[in-house]
N, C-alpha and C positions, 0 to 999 in steps of 0.2 A: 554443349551449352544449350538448355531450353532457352533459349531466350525469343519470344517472338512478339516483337512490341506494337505487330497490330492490332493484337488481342487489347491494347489501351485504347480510349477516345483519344482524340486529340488534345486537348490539355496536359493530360496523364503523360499522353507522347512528350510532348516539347517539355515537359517536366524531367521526363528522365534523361532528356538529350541533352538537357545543357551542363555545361563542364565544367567552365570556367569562369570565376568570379563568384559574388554573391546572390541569391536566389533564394527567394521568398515563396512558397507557395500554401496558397490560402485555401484549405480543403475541409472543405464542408462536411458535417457528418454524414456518414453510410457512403461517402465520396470515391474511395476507395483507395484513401492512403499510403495504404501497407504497402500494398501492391506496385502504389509509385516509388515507395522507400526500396522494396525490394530487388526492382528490377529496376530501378538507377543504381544500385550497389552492382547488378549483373551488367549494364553499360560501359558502368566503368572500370570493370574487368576486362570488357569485349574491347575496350578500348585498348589495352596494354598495359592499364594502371598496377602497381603491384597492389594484390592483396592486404600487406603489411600497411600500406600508407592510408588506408580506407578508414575511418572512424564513423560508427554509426551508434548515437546515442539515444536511449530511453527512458522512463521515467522507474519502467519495473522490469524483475528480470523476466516477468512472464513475458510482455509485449518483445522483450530482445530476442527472447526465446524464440517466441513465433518469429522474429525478424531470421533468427537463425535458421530456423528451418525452413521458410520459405526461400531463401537465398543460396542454402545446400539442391533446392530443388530446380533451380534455375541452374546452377554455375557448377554443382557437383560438392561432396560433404569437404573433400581436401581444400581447394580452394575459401571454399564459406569458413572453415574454420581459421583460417588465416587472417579474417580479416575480422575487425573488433571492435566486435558486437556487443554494444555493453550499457550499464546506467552510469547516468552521473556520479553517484556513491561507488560505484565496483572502481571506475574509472580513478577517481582520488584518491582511491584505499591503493591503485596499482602504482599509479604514480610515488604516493609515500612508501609502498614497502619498496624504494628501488632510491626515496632521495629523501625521505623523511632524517637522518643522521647531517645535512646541512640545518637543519632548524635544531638542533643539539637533542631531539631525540633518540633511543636505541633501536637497534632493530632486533628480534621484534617486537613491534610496541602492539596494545592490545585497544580492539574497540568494543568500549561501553553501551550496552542498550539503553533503554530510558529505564529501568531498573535498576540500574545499579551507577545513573546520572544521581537518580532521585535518592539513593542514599548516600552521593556525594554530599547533594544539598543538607538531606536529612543530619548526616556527621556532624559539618559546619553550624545549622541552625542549632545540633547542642552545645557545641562547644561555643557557642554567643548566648547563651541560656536563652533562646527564642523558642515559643511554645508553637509545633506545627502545625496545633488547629489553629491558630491566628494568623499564623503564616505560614500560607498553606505553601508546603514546598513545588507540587504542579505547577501553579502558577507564578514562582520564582525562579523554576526552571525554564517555563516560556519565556520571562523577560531578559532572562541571561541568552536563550538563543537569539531570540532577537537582536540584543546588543550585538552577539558575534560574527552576524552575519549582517550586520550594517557597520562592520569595524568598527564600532564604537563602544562607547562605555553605556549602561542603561539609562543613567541622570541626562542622556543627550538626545534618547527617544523622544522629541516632541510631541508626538501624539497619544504618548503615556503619562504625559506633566501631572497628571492628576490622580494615577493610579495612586491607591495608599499603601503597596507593595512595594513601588520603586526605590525607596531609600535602604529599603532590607536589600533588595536585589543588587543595588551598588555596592552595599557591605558584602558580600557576598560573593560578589562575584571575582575579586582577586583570590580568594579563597578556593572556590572551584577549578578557576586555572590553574592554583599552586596545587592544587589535588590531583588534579588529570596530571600532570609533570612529573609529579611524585611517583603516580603511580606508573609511568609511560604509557600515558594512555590519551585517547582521543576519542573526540565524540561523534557523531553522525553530522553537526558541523561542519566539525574541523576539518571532515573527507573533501569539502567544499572549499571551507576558508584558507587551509595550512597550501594546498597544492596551490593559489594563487601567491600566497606570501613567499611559498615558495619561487615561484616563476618571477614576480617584484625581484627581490633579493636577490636571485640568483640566478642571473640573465643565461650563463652557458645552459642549466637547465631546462630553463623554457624552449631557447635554442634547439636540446635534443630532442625535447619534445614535439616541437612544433616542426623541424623537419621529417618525425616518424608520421603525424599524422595529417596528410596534405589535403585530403580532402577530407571537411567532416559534413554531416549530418545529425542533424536534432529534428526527434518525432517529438509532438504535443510540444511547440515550444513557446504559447500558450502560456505554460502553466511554472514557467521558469523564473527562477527571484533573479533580484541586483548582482547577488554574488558568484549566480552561475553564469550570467553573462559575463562578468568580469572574468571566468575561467576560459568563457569561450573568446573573449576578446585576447586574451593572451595567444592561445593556440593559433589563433588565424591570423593574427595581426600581418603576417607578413604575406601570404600567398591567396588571403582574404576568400579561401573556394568552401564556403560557408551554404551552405541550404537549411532551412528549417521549415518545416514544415506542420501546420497549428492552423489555429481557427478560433481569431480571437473572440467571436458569439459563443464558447463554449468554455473561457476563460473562467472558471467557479471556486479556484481553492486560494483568494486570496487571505481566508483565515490563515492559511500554511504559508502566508511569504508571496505569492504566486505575484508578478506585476503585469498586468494586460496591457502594458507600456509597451512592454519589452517588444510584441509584435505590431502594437502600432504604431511604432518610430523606427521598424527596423530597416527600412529605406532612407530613414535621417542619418541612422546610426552607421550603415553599409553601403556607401555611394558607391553607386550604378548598379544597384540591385534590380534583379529583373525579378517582375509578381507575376505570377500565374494562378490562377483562382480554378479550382476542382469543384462545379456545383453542381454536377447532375450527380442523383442521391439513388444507389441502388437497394434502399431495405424500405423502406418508405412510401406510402400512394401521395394521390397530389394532394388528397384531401388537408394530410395532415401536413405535407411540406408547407402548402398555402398557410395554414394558422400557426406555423410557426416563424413562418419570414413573417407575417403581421406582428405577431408579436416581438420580437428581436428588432422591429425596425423604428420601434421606441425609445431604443437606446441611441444617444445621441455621437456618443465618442464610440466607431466601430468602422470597420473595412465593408463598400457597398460590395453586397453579393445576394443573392438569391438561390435556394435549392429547387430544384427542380426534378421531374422525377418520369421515367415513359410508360411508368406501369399503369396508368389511369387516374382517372380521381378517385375514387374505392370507395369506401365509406364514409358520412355524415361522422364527422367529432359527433359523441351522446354527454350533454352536460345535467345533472340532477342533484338537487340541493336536497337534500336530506333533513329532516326533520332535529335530529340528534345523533352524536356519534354512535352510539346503538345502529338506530335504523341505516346508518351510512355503511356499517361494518356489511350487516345482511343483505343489504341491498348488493352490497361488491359479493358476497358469497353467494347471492342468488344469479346473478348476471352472469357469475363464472358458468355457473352449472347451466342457465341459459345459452349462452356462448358455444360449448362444451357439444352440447344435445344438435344445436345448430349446424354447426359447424365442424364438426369431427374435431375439435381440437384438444388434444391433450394438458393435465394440468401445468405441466411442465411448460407450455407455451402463457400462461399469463405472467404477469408481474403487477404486484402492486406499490409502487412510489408515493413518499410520504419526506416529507422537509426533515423531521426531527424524530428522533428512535422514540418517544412515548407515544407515538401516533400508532404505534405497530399494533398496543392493548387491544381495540375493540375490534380488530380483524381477525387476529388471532383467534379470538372468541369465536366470532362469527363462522369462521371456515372452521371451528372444531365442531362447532354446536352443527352445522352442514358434513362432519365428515370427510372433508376433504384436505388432502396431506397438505401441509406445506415447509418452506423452510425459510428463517427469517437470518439474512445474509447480513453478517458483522457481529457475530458472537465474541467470546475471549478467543484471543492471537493463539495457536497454537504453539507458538514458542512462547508465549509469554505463560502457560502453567508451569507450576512448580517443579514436579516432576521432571518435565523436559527442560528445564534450566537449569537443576540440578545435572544429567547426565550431559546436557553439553557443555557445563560448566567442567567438570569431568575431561572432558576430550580436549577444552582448551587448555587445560589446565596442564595435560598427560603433554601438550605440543607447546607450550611456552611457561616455560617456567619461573618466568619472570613476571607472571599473569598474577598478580595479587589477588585482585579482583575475587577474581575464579577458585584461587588457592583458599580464599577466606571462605569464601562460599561453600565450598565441600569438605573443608576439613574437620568439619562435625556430622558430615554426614554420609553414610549414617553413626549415631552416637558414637564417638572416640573419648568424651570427659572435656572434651573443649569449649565451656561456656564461654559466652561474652567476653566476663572479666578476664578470662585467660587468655582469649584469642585477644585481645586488648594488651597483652603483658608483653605477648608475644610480635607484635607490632611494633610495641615501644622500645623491645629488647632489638628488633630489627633495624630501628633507625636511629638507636645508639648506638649501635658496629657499623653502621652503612653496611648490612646484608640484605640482599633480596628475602624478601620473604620464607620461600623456599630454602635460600639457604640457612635463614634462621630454624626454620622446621629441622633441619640436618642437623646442627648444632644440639638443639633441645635435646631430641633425640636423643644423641650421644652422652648428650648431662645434660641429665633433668634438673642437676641440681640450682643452673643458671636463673632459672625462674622457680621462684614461689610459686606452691600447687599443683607442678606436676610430680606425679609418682609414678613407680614403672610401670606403672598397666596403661595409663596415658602415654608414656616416652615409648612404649613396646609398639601402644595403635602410631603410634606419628612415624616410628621406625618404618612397621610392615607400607602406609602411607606412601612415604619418600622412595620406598623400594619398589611398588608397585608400578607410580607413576613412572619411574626411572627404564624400569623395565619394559613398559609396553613404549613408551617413547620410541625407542630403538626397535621392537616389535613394529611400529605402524613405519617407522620409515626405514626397515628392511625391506615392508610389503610394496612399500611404494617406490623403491627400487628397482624391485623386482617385477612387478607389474602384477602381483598378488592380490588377492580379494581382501582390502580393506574393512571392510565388511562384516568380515569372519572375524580379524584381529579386534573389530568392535565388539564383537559377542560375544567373546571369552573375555575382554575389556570390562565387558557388564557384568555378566557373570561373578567377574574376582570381584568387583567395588562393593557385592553385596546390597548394589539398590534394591533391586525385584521382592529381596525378602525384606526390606527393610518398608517397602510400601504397603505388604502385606500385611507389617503387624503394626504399624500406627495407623491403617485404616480400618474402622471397624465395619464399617457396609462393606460387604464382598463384592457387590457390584460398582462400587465405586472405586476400592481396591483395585479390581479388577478392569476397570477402564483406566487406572491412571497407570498400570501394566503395559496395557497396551497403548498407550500414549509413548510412554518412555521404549515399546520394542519398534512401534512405527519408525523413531529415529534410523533403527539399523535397516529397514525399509528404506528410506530417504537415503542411507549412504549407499544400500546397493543400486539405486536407482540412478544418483550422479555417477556411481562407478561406467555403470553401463553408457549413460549418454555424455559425460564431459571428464572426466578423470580419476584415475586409482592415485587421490592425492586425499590425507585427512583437513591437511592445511589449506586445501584448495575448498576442500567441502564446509570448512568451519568458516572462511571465509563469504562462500555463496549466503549462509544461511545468518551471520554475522549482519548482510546487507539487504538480505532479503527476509521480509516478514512475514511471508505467504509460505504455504505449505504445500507442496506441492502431492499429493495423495494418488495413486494407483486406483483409489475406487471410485466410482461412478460418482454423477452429485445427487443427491438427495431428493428424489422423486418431489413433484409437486411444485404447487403454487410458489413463486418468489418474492419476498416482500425484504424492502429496503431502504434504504435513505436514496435521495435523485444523487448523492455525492457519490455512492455508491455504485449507481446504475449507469454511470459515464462509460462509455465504451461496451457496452449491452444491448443485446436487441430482444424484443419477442413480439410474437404477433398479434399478443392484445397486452393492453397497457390499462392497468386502474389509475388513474394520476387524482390519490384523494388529499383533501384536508386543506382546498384550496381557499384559504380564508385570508384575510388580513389577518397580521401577527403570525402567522405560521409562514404562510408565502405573499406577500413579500414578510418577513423575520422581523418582531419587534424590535431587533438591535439594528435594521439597517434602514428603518423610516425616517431619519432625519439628514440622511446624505446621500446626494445624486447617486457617488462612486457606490455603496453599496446597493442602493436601488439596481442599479444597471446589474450588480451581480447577481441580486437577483431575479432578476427578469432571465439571465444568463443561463441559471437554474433550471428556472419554468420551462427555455426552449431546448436544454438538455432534454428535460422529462418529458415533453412533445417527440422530438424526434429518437427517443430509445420505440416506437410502437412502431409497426411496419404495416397492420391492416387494421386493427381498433383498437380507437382511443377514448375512453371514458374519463370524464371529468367529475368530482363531486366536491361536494362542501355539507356541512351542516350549520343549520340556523341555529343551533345550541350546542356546546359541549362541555363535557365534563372537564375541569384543570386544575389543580391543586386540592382536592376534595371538593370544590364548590363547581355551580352550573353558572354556567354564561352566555350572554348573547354573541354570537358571531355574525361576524359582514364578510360577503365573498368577497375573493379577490379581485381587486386593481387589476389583475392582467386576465382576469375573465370576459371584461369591458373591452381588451386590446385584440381580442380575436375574431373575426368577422363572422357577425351573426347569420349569415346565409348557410355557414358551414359548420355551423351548431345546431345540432339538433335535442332540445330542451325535454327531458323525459319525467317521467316519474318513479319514485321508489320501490313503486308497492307494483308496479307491472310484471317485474323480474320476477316475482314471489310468487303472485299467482302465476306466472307459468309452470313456476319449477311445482308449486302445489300440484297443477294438473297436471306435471311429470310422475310424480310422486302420485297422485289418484289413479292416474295409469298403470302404474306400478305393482300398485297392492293390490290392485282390479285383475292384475294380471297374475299373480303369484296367489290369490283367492283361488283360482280357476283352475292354476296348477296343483296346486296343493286336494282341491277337492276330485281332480282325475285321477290323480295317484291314489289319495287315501279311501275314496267312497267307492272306489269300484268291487 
């Protein structure tokens, strides 16, 4: 066992050494968190604790990931794999596939992305003849989550009383749950909500659970709603050896649910919790910790702390108000390359932070019209294209067959003769037999004559269909039996379902063709990859990526500048930081000027995007910009005011320019002179 816990400060120390009871510890960004999660998970190993009884939760499977591996590296892989390591979504999906059958569902039942949520709602809103540009289904989705994760009904949302959505969303929403039922399905929710109704309802459960998992832990717990905590209060209710670990100054997604309660009453909530605060900051100078505990100490409801930092003060904040979004765009593309020349630093080391994704426009611009690469982080979900939803609809499909969903979604594709109104007949023909889906497909098949419309060239594709899927079934969990390459069994998998040719010839750009090819072969990529580091399981793999939205890729990231939303850049570092478009209505958000609670959020924001820079930090705004086709005046921000002017240094636009000019005059002064040696001689 690496374990050697002088390599912690003290904080860190007594963090990892307490055991028993509950335990709050408040860490600051660049604090060194992980490191305390990680090696309090190797403590209390070193202790005698079994591995099994350890619960360590996070918000993504990437951050688990790294929790895993840092904790194989400490304690050793067999051990670290024993203990589990997981999110709060993987966590409720494991609990229900093992007691989901007390709440009268099947097993196994199937989870819906927001894709095929939204054409739950979509179904419903035809069948009430509601037109979906008026009601827009997105946002009748939100108000049904919302409902579900406040156990209530929508009409009981008090802070929605006014929305002119909410009367559909009530109609609606018995709908959607008789839908998900229907279909045995459940939603990214319900992974949340069903595992507490379950532990309510059915006390031996919570019981078995709550003795498997004796001590837990929660990273970012922060960012936690009402009804994760109600998860975690069940768990621990009885042995109460609870740690979390979060920093409520960095509390920002309460769009998504998130309550900054949850960590500043969690000594109300937890008697005798002992707090321990992590504030020395290792990526950061003091310059910038300074302007950022100023500004965070504005907020009035918050835990006192202070970051601190032993690397020096470093560099002056540079603050420059820009003329126009234009000139603010060039100015950040000339600083880079100032910066760049300076400093040895590579593009890869800046970031540019922006409130809201249209602010990205005139950067963009700018760093092309300069030449220099960049990559603008939060494009479309790479599960969420077609292609790749198509084939791992495919794979759920081939692994539960009771998968509707899935089943509808592929069984025209590609072309088999099964429009709408047929796939519609065949539905209706299913829940007048009470057959699965599937097993209506069988039936058809055999007689076609049972439905209008099909004829044997449709009964022959639905045939080959039923047989294919039947077939590799048994092919992927022979391999996984056996400890075979999964993998493989997917590429002969692909191969038979005829995607690859079928993307080929409904795409007419070859090039586009040809990237939604290799979208759809990167999958078999992805299963060798989990084969390799977590298991030769297809259910296990359809599971991770079921709950997981990120993609996990073998190739490097994408050379260049990084430009993002500050929601974005949570948990990011780089050694220079753009922080533009600091205006009123952008930061602080026109939607959150009229209330303290969202003020403070965003203020929460601002000291995120402060503390992601580790040696400069640039501030900008423009006195005019472009918005909706028209030009307007802008005011800087409210929390430009909140940063102590000794530690701003106040520049100009047009200084950056002319240097990089007289980089650039250098330049061609220089390749003049080459050019006239080589060629005049």
């Amino acid at each position: 066992m690496n374990l050697n816990l002088h390599l912690l400060n003290p904080p860190q120390r007594q963090a990892v050494q307490h055991i028993g009871g509950p335990l709050l510890i408040l860490a600051g960004a660049g604090s060194g968190k992980t490191r305390v999660i990680t090696h309090r998970v190797g403590y209390l190993l070193h202790q005698g604790i079994a591995p099994g009884h350890i619960l360590a939760v996070s918000f993504t499977n990437k951050a688990a990931d790294e929790m895993k591996e840092r904790v194989a590296g400490l304690v050793g892989k067999r051990q670290a794999a024993e203990v589990y390591l997981s999110t709060f979504h993987s966590l409720g999906a494991d609990i229900l596939r093992q007691d989901i059958h007390h709440l009268g569902y099947k097993k196994p039942f199937t989870i819906l992305d927001q894709g095929d949520q939204l054409n739950v709602v979509k179904s419903a809103l035809k069948e009430l003849r509601l037109d979906p540009k008026q009601v827009e289904p997105r946002r009748i989705l939100s108000l049904i989550s919302r409902a579900k994760m406040g156990f209530c009904e929508p009409e009981e949302l008090d802070d929605l009383r006014a929305d002119p959505l909410l009367p559909f969303a009530q109609r609606l929403f018995g709908m959607y749950r008789s839908a998900l039922r229907g279909l045995n399905a459940v939603d990214f929710d319900d992974l949340i909500c069903l595992p507490v109704v379950l532990f309510q309802d059915h006390p031996e459960v919570r019981q078995r659970w709550a003795d498997r998992f004796r001590f837990v832990m929660v990273d970012e717990y922060q960012d936690t709603n009402q009804t994760q905590l109600l998860f975690l209060d069940e768990l621990v209710r009885d042995h109460r050896n609870l740690c979390v670990v979060g920093d409520d100054d960095q509390s920002i997604y309460g769009f998504r649910g998130a309550v900054a309660q949850n960590i500043l009453e969690f000594e109300n909530r937890f008697r005798g919790t002992r707090v321990i605060k992590l504030e020395q900051n290792y990526r950061s100078t003091g310059n910038i910790l300074e302007a950022a505990n100023a500004l965070i100490a504005h907020n009035r409801h918050r835990k006192d702390k202070a970051l601190w930092s032993a690397q020096g003060a470093g560099n002056r904040l540079r603050y420059v108000q820009c003329a126009d979004d234009r000139e603010e765009g060039e100015f950040v593309a000339a600083e880079i390359e100032r910066l760049r020349f300076k400093y040895g630093l590579q593009y890869e080391d800046f970031a540019i932070l922006y409130r809201v994704n249209p602010q990205a426009r005139p950067f963009e611009e700018a760093l092309r019209s300069f030449r220099i690469p960049y990559t603008v982080v939060g494009g479309t979900e790479f599960f969420d294209r077609k292609e790749v939803k198509d084939f791992v609809a495919y794979l759920k499909a081939c692994m539960n067959p009771n998968d509707e969903v899935n089943l509808r979604r592929i069984v025209n594709v590609p072309p088999r003769g099964v429009g709408p109104t047929l796939l519609e007949r065949i539905s209706e023909f299913a829940h007048d037999r009470r057959l699965s889906f599937f097993n209506a497909l069988e039936e058809v098949a055999d007689d076609p004559s049972l439905i209008e419309g099909i004829g044997p060239s449709v009964a022959g594709k639905l045939t080959d269909l039923v047989a294919l899927l039947e077939s590799f079934r048994a092919r992927f969990d022979a391999a996984e039996a056996e400890q075979a390459e999964v993998s493989e069994v997917a590429r002969a998998f692909l191969k038979r379902i005829g995607l690859i040719e079928h993307l080929r010839s409904v795409e007419k750009n070859p090039r586009i063709a040809r990237r939604r090819v290799e979208n759809v072969e990167d999958i078999l990529g992805s299963i060798a990859s989990f084969e390799e580091g977590y298991s030769s399981s297809l259910r296990a793999y359809i599971s991770r990526i079921s709950l997981d939205r990120s993609f996990d890729s073998d190739a490097a990231p994408d050379p260049g500048v990084r430009l993002m939303t500050l929601h974005s850049s949570k948990g990011l570092e780089f050694p220079a930081v753009f922080f533009v478009g600091l205006e009123e209505r952008y930061l602080p958000h026109e939607r959150s000027l009229h209330s303290e609670a969202d003020l403070s959020e965003e203020r929460r924001l601002a000291y995120v995007g402060i503390t992601r820079a580790k040696q400069f930090l640039c501030l900008s705004s423009a006195a005019e910009r472009t918005r909706f086709g028209a030009r307007e005046t802008r005011q800087p921000s409210r929390f430009l005011d909140e940063l102590p002017g000794d530690l701003l240094e106040v520049g100009s636009a047009h200084e950056s320019a002319s240097l990089v000019e007289k980089k650039d005059d250098q330049r061609k002064k220089y390749m003049a002179a080459l050019r006239s040696a080589i060629f005049d001689d």
